[in-house]
N, C-alpha and C positions, 0 to 999 in steps of 0.2 A: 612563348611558354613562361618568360620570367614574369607576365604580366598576370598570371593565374595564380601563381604560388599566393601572393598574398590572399586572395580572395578565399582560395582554396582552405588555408590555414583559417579563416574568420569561419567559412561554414564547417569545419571541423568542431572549432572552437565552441560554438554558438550549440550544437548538437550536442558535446560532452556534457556542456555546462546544463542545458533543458531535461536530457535524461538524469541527472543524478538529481538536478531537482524536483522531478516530474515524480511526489508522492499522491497517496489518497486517501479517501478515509471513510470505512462502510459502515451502517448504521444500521443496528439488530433493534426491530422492535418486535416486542413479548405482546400479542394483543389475547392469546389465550388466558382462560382464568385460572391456568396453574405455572409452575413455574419450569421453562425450559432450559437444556445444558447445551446451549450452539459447543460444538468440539471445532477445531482448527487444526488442520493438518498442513503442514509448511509442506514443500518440494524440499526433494533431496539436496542438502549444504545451505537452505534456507534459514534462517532467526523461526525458532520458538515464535508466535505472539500471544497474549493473553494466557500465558502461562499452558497454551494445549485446546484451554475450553471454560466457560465462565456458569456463574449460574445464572440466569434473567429472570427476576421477578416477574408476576402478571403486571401487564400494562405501564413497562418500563421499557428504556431505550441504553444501548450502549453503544457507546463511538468506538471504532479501532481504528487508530492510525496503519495505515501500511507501509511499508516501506517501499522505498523507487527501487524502480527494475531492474 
């Protein structure tokens, strides 16, 4: 058993470290000819993003970062 503990403790390690850094990032594009309001609704004790909801001009793109899980 003493010979797991280390290994044990590196894939703990290795896991914590990949989820916090494991972000993404979604990409609205406006192909209609007027202009659209994507809304963003967080989960409950989640961060706001984009203030709620943006406006998107016609034939524009907007990035949003997200945050890790």
């Amino acid at each position: 058993m003493p010979t797991l503990r280390p290994i044990l403790t590196t894939i703990f390690f290795l896991f914590t470290v990949l989820k916090v850094s494991a972000s993404s990032s979604v990409i609205f594009y406006n192909k209609c000819p007027h202009p659209v309001w994507p809304g963003i609704q967080p989960s409950a004790g989640k961060p706001v993003l984009a203030r709620g909801g943006f406006k998107l001009a016609p034939n524009r793109a907007y990035s949003l970062q997200l945050p890790a899980l």
